[in-house]
C-alpha positions in Angstrom: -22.0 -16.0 -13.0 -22.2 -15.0 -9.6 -23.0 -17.1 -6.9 -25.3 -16.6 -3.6 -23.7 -18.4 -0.8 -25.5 -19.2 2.6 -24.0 -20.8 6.2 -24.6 -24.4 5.8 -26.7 -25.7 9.0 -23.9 -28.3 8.9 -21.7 -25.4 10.5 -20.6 -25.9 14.2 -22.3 -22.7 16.1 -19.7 -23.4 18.8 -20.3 -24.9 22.4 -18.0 -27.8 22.3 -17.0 -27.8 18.7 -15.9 -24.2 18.9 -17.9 -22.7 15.8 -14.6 -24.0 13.6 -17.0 -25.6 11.1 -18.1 -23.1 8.8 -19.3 -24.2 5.6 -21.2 -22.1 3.0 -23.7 -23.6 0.2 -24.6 -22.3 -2.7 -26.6 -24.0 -5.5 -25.1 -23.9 -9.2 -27.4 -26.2 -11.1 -31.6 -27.8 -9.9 -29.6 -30.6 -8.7 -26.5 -29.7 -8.0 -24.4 -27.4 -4.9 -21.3 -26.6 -3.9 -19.2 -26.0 -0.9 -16.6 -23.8 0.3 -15.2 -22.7 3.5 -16.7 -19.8 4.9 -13.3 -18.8 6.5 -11.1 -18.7 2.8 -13.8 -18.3 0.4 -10.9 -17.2 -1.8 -9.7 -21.0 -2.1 -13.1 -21.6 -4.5 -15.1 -24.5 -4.1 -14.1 -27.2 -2.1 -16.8 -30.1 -3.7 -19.7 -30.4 -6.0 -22.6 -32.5 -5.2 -25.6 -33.8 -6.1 -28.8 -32.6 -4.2 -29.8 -35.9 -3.7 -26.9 -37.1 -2.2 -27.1 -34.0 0.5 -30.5 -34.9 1.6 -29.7 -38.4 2.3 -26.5 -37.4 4.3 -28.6 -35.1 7.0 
């Protein structure tokens, strides 16, 4: 299956943090996503997560 993956808006964009927070989502499942660093995307998926828990965490 393949998966679309997108920049998170949790990614730093730089200024102070330096843009060293890139993190791409992708959704696998209505109510689930995953993560994986945008900068070794070879490495797979970092974690799985409900999309209810994301919501709650912004």
């Amino acid at each position: 299956m393949a998966t679309a993956w997108r920049k998170s808006s949790f990614s730093g964009g730089g200024g102070e943090q330096g843009g060293n927070d890139c993190v791409e989502v992708s959704y696998v499942a209505e109510d689930t996503l995953v993560l994986r660093d945008s900068k070794a995307p070879s490495r797979g998926v970092i974690v799985a997560i409900g999309l209810l828990i994301w919501v709650k965490s912004r």
